[in-house]
NUFIVO-420126 format. One record per atom (N, C-alpha, C): x, y, z; residue number from 0. Coordinates in steps of 0.05 Angstrom, whole numbers, plus 5000, padded with zeros to 4 digits. Example, Ala and Ser with C-alpha at 12.3 -4.5 7.8 and 13.67 -1.06 7.14 Angstrom:
NUFIVO-420126
R     px     py     pz   num
R   5264   4886   5156     0
R   5246   4910   5156     0
R   5264   4934   5156     0
R   5257   4955   5142     1
R   5273   4979   5143     1
R   5258   5001   5157     1
This chain:
NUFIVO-420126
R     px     py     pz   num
R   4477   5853   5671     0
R   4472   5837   5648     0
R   4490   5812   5650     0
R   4476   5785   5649     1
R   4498   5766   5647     1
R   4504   5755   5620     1
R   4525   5743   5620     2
R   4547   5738   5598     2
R   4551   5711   5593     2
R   4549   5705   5569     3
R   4542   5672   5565     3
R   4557   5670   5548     3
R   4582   5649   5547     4
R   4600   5638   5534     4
R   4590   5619   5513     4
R   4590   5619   5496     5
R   4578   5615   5479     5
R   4581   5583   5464     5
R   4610   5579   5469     6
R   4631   5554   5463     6
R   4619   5541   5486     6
R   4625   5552   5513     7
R   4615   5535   5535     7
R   4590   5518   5542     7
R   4575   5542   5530     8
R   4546   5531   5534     8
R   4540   5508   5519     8
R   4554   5505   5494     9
R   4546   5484   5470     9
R   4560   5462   5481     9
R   4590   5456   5507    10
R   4591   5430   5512    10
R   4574   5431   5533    10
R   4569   5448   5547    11
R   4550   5438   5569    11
R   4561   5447   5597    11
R   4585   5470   5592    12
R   4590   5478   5615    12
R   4611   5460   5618    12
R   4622   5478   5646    13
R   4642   5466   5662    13
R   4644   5439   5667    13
R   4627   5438   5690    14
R   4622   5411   5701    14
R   4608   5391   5690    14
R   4589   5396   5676    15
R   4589   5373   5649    15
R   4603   5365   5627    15
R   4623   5379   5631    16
R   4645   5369   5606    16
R   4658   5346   5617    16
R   4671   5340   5643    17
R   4679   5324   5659    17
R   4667   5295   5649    17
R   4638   5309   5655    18
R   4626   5271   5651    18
R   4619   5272   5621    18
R   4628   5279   5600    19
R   4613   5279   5574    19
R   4651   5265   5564    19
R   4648   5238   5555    20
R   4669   5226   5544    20
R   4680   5232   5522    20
R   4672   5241   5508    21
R   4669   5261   5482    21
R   4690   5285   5482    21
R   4685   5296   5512    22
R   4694   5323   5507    22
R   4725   5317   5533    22
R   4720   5299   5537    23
R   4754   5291   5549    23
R   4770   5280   5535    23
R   4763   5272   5519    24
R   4779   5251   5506    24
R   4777   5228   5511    24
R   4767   5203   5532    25
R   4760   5187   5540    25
R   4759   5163   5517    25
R   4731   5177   5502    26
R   4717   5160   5483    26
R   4749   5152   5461    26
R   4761   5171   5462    27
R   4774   5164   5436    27
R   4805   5159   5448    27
R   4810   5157   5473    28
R   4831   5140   5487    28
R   4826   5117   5487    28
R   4804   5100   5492    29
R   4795   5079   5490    29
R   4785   5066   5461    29
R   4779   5087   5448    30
R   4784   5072   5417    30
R   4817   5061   5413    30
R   4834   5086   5415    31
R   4852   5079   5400    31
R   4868   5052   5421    31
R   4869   5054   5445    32
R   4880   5028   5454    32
R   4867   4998   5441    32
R   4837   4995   5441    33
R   4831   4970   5418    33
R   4839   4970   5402    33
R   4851   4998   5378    34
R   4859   4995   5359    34
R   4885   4985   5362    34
R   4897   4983   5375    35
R   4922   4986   5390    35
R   4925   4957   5397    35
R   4917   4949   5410    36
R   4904   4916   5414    36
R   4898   4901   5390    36
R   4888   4906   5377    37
R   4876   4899   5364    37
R   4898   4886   5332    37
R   4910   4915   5327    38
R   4940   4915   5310    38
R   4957   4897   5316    38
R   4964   4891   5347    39
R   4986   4878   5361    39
R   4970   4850   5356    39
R   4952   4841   5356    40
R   4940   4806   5350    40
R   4940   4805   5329    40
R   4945   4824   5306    41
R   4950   4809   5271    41
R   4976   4809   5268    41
R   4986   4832   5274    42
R   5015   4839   5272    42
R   5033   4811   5289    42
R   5019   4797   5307    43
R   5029   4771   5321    43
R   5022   4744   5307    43
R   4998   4743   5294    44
R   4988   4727   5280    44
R   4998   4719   5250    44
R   5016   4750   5241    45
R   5023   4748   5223    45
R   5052   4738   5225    45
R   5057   4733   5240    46
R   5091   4726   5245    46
R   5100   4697   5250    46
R   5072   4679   5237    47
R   5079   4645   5236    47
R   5094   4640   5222    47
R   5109   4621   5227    48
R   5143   4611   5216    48
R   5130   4612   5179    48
R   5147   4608   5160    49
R   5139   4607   5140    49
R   5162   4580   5125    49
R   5152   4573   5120    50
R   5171   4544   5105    50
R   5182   4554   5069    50
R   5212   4554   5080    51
R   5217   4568   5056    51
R   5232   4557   5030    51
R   5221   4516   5040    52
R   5219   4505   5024    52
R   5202   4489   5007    52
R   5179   4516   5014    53
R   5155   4509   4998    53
R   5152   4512   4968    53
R   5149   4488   4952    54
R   5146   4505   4913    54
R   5133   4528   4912    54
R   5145   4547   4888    55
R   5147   4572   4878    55
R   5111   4565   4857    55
R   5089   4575   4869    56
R   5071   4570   4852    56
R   5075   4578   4828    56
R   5069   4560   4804    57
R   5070   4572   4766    57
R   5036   4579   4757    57
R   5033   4598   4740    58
R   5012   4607   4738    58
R   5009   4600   4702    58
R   4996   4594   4687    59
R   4989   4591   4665    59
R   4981   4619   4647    59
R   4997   4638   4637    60
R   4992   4653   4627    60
R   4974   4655   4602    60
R   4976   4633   4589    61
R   4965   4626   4560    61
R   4981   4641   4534    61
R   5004   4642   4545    62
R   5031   4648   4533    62
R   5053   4636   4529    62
R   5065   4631   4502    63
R   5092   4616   4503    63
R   5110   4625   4515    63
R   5122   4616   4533    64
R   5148   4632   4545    64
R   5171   4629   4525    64
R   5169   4616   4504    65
R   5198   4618   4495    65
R   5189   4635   4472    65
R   5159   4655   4465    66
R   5151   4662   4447    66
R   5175   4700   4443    66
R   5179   4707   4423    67
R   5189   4729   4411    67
R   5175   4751   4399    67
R   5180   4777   4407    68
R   5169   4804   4393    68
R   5178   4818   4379    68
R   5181   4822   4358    69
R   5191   4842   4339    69
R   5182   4882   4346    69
R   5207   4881   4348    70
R   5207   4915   4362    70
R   5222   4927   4333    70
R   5201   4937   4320    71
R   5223   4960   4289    71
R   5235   4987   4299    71
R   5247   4987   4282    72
R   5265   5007   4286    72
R   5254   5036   4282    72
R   5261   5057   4303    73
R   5255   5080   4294    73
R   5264   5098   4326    73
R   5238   5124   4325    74
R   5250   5140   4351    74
R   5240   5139   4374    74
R   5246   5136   4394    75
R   5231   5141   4421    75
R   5241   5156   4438    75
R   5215   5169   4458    76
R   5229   5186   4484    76
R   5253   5179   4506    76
R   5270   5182   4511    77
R   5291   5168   4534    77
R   5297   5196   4553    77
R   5300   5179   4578    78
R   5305   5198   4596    78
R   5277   5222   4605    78
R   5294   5236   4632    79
R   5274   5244   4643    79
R   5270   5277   4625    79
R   5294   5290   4606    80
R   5285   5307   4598    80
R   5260   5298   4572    80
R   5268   5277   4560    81
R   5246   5261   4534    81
R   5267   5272   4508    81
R   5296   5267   4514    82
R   5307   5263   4491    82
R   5294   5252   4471    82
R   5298   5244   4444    83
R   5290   5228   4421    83
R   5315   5217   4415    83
R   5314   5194   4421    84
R   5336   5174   4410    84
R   5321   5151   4389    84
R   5342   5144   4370    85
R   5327   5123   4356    85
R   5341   5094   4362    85
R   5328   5072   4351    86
R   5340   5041   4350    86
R   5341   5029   4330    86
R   5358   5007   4327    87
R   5362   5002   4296    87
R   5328   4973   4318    87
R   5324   4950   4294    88
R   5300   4944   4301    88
R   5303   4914   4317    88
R   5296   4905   4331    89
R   5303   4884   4348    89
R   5278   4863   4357    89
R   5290   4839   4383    90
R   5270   4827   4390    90
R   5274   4813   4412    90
R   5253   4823   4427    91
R   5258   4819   4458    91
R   5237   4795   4459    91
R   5242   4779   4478    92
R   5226   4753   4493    92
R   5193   4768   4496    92
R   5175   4757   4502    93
R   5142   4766   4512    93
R   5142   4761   4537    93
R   5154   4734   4552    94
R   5156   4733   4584    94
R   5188   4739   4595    94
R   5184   4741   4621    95
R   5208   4745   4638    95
R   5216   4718   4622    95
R   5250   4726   4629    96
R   5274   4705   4623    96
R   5272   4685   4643    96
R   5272   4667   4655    97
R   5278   4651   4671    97
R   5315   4653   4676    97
R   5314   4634   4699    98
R   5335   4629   4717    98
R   5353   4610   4695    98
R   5340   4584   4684    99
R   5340   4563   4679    99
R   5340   4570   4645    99
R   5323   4594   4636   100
R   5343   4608   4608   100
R   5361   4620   4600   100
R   5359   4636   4621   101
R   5389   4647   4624   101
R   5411   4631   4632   101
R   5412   4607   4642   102
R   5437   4595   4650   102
R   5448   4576   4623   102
């Protein structure tokens, strides 16, 4: 009675595994070196000098920067257990502080 490997038969045997790219690894040695290539020409492309006395673009929020929020007083969670701490009632700016407000 002969005996048929069952795994084997489905690549195709011995000696057709050889030429089947697939089942060497071939196909996907040769992917990953293009990818490989491929990485190394952005990763190079990306490394043009950058002028780092170029203006800081400003974006128009449709917000006053010097505008104020009223925060009332009461309790909130703090910390990572979620203490309850309270605040008496305050008022923080609506945008980042600037360089040039703070000084």
């Amino acid at each position: 009675m002969k005996r048929i490997n069952f795994a084997s038969s489905l690549r195709g045997g011995r000696s057709s595994r050889r030429s089947n790219p697939l089942a060497d690894g071939r196909l996907l040695r040769r992917s990953l070196r293009s990818l490989l290539a491929t990485t190394v020409v952005v990763l190079l492309a990306a490394c043009a000098p950058v002028d780092l006395a170029a203006p800081i673009p400003t974006f128009d929020t449709g917000m006053d920067p010097n505008a104020w929020a009223q925060v009332p007083a009461g309790e909130f969670y703090f910390g990572q257990n979620e203490d309850i701490e309270s605040t008496e009632a305050y008022e923080i700016m609506v945008t980042d502080v600037t360089v040039a407000q703070y000084q």
